[in-house]
N, C-alpha and C positions, 0 to 999 in steps of 0.2 A: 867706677872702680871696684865697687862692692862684687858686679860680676853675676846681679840676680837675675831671674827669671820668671817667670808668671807674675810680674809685679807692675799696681799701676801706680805711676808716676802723674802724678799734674802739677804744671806749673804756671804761677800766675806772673805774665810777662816777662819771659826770662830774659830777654834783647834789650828789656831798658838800661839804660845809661852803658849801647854795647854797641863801637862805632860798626858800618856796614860788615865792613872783613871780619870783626869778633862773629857776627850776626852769624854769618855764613856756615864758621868751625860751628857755630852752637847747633846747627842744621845738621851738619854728620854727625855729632855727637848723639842727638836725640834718633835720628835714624840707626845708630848702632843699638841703642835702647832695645828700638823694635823689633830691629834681626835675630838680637836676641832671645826675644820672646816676649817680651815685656810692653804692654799696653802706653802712647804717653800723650795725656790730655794737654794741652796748653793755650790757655788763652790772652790773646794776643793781638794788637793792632797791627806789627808788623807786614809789610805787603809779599815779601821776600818769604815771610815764615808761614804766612796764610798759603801761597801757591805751591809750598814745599808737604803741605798735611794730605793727607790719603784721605781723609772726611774732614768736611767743614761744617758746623752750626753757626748760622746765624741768627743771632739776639736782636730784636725791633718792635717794630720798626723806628723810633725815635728812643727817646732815654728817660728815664723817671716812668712817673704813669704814660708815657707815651709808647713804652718799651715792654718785657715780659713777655714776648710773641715768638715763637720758631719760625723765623720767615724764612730759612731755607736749610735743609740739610743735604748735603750728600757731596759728589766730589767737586773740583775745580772748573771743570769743561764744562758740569752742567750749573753750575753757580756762576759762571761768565753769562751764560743765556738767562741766566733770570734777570726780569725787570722790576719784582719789589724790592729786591735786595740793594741797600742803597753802599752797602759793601763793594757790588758785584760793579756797580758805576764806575768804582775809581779803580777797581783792579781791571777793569777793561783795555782803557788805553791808558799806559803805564806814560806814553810820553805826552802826555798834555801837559801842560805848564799850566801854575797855577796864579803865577804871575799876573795880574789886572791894571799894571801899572807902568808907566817907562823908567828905566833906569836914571836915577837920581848922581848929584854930583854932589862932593864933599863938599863943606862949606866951613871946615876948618881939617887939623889935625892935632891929636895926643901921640906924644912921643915915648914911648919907654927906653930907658937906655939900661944897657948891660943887668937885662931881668936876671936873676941867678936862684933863684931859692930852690931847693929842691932838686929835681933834676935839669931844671932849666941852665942851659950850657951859655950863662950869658948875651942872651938876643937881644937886638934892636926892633922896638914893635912900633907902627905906625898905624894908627886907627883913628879912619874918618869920621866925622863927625855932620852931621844930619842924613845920616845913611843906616839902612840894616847890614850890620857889620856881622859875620858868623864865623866864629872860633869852631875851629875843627880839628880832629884828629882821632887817632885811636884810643882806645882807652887806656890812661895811664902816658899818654903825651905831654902833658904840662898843659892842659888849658883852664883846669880851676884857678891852680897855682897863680899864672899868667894875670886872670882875669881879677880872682877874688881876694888872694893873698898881695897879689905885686898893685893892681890898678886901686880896684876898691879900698882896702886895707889903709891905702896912701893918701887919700881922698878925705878918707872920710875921722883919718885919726885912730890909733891906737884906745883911744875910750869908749871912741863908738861907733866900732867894728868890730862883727863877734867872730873876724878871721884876724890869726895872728900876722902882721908886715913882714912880707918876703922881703928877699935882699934885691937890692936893686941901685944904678946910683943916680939916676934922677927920673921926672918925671914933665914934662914941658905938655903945656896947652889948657891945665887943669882949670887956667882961668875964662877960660871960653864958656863953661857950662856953668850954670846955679847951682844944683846937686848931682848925687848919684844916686839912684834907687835901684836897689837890687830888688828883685820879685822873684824868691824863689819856693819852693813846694814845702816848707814848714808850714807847720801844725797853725792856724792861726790865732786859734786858745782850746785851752780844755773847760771854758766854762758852758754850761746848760744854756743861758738865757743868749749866749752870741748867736746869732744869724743873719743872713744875707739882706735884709732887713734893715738890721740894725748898723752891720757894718758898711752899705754903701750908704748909710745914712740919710734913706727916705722914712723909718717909720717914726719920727718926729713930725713928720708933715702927715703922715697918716693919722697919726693920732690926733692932729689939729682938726683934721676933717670930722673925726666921729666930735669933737667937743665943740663943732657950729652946728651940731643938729639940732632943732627944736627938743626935742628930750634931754636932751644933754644941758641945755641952759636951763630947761624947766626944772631939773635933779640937782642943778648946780657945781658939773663934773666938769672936770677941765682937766686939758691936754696931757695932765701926770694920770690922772685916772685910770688914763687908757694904757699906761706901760706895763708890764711884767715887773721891772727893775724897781718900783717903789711903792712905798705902802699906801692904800687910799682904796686900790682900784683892783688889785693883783689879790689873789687866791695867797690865803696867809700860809695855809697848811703846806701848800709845797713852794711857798714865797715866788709865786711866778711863775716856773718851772714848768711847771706839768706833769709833772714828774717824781719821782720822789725816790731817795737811794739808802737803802736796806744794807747798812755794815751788818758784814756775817764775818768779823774780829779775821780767824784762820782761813776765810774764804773768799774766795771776789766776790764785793759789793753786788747786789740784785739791785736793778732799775726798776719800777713797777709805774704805771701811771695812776695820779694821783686821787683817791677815790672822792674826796670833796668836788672837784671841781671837774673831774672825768676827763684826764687833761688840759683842758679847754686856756684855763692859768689866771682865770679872771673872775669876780667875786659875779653871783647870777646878776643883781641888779646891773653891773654892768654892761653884760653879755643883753639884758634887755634894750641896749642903745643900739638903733640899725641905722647904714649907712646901706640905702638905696635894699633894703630887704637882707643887708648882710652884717653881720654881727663884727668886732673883734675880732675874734676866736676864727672866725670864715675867712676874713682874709688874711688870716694869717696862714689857714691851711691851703690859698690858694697856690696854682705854682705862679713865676714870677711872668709867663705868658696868659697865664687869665687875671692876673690882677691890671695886668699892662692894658686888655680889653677894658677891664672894669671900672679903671679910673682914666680911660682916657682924655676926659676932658680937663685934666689937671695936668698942665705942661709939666712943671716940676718935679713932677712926679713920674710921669709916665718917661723922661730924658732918662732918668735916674732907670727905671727898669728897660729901660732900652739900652743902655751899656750892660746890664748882666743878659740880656737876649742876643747882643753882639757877639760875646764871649761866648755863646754858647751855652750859657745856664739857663732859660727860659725854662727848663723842665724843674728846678729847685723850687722847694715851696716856701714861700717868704719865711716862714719862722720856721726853717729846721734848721735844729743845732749845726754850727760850724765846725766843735766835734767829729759830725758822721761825716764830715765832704773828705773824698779822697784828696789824694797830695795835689793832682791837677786840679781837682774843681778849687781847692784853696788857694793855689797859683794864681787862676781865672780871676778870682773874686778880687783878689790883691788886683791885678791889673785893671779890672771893672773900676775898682773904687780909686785908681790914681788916674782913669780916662774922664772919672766921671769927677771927678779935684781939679784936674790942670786942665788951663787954657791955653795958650800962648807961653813960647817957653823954650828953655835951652836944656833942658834934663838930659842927664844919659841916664838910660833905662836901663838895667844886667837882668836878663833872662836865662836861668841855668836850667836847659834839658826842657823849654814849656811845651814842647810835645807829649812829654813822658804821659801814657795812659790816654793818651788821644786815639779815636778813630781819622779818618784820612781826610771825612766830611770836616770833624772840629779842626784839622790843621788850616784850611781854607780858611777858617771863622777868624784863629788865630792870626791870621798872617792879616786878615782884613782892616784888627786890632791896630795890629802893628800899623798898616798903614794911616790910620787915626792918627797913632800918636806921631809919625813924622811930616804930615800933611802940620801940624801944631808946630813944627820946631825943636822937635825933640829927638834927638839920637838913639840907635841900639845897637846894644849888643848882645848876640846870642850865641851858649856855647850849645851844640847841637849834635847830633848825629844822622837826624833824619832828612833822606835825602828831597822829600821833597818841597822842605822848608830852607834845604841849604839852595837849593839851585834856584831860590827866590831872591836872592842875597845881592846886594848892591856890592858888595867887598867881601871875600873872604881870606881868614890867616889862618890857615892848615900848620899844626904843628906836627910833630912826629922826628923820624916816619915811624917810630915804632914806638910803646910803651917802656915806661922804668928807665933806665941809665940811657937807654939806647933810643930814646925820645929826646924831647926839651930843645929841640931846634926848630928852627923856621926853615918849613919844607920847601913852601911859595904862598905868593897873598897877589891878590886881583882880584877878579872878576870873577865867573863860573866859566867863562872860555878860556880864561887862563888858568885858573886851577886844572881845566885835563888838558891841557896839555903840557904836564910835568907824569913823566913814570914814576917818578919816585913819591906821587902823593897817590895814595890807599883811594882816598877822597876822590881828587879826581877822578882816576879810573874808575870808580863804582860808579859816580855820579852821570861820567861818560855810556856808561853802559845802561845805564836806566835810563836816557833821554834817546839810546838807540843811536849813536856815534862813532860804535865801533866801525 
């Protein structure tokens, strides 16, 4: 609207939480950018926005230390022929399905009757139970509303629900399931010492290991020793941390690493206890794929980092702050840690947008997930816009058709075969177009 010129623009993932049609207008939008005169960077997993860009860079080959590499630059025809690019794999053929599994049958129903809140024009919602259920629609259709205000909200009680209860007048089937757990991309603390680690809660078993070493009983260290969290064993000066943080009163706090203990977060004598020639401090900098090797022969252990390699974290190093993990990797970890809790079971899951900030390979990993926890007994739901996690879908309830007043109905709910064949669902027809249907 500004109407500038010579100006660059970058954007980091402008398409998320943006259903396929938004996707598209955002595509001539940035293209009028250009004609403009104006330069526009953006980076992005979208498949739609990748094949729309005049230059592509591609970041790898894998992620973490496995990542940092220009494994391809230049335009789309010649990034289709490349074979390191593990980008260029999945923008290939656009119609494979990622599907690995046959289609599942409900094995109960929740009823919503006359949902209203918001712009929701009073619908009847019916959603199956032991199936991936995928709410859809455009942005501004009623599917949080639907999902988190009407369903959840209702479920879980006005005390311990941090979404206000939409209007609605009743709710039938809720006695079917145990609980509800929502997993969605909040923060999952702002403290220093949380990590992947500690919150799928293998390093209590890790620390039992370094406190049966012979030095370990010889010094007479045991299993608190070994934590960050308390005093005995942990580095007093930055209290575990590693870290250590510099109020500057009018300025943002400076982090600085801590000079007693050089990071590390462990007092020296203890950093002298080895576990097979590795310290503490070492596996704690490993990522969650070399500690997986390192302690293989500890079942309990190695289960436990096989659900964050499932999700796709293998490249996270055990002890980095949960802090630094973006909204997805903190989604992932939340899901890791309720795979690697529940056995057998009647849960319904709520996944809001667990694509956002995915590459195309992590949506595969994801949906893998998913199938874990239904192969258990356990229900989902997910609200979604991407299409190749919708057309994975055992049921889906398309609302729309459109955003704000002129949404809030039920467009059509099935299957992916019945979803296009309705005109009047966005969904469908995109969906029909990328599977090559027209």
């Amino acid at each position: 609207g500004s109407a500038l010129t010579e100006t660059l623009y970058v954007l980091d993932e402008p398409s998320i939480g943006l259903h396929v049609r938004d996707t598209h207008r955002l595509i001539k939008a940035l293209q009028k950018l250009k004609e403009q005169g104006n330069t526009v960077v953006v980076v992005e997993h979208d498949p739609d926005m990748i094949r729309a860009a005049d230059q592509i860079i591609d970041l790898g080959p894998g992620a973490g230390k496995q990542g940092g590499q220009i494994v391809f630059q230049g335009e789309l025809g010649s990034l289709l022929k490349s074979s390191d690019s593990l980008t260029a794999q999945y923008l290939r053929d656009r119609k494979v399905s990622l599907r690995k599994w046959s289609a599942r049958k409900p094995k109960g129903w929740i009823t919503i009757h006359k949902a209203r809140e918001h712009n929701l024009k009073g619908i009847e919602v019916r959603i199956p139970l032991g199936v991936m259920v995928c709410i859809t629609g455009v942005s501004g259709a009623g599917k949080t509303t639907l999902v988190n205000n009407t369903l959840y909200a209702r479920a879980k009680g006005n005390r311990n629900s941090e979404f206000k209860k939409g209007a609605f007048d009743s709710i039938e089937g809720l006695e079917q399931i145990d609980d509800l757990i929502l997993v969605d991309q909040s923060p999952i603390g702002k403290s220093l010492r949380s990590n992947p680690a500690t919150y799928i809660k293998v390093f209590s078993e890790i620390r039992d290991l370094f406190a049966l070493t012979r030095e370990a009983k010889k010094n007479g260290f045991k299993p608190r020793h070994f934590s960050f969290n308390t005093v005995g064993g942990r580095c007093e000066t930055c209290q575990g941390a590693g870290l250590q943080v510099l109020e500057m009163q009018f300025l943002e706090d400076v982090i600085i690493t801590c000079e007693a203990c050089e990071g590390k977060r462990f007092r020296p004598e203890i950093l002298k206890i080895q576990y097979h020639d590795k310290n503490i401090s070492d596996l704690l900098n490993m990522t969650v794929d070399e500690a997986f090797s390192f302690l293989q022969g500890h079942e309990r252990i190695a289960s436990k980092l096989q659900v964050l390699k499932e999700v796709g974290l293998g490249y996270l190093t055990l002890g980095q702050s949960t802090s630094t993990l973006s909204g997805g990797e903190c989604q992932r970890l939340k899901l890791a840690h309720h795979i690697a809790q529940s056995r057998e079971g009647r849960n319904l899951f709520i996944f809001d947008e667990p694509t956002t900030g995915l590459h195309l390979a992590d949506v595969e990993l994801l949906l893998a997930t998913f199938h874990q926890l239904l192969i258990r007994g356990h229900s989902l739901i997910v609200i979604e816009h991407n299409l190749d996690l919708i057309r994975c879908a055992d049921y889906i309830i398309d609302l729309g058709p459109e955003g704000g007043e002129e949404g809030g109905r039920l467009v059509i709910e099935g299957d992916p075969e019945a979803i296009m064949t309705s005109k009047q669902s966005y969904t469908g027809q995109f969906l029909k177009k990328r599977l090559g249907k027209n």
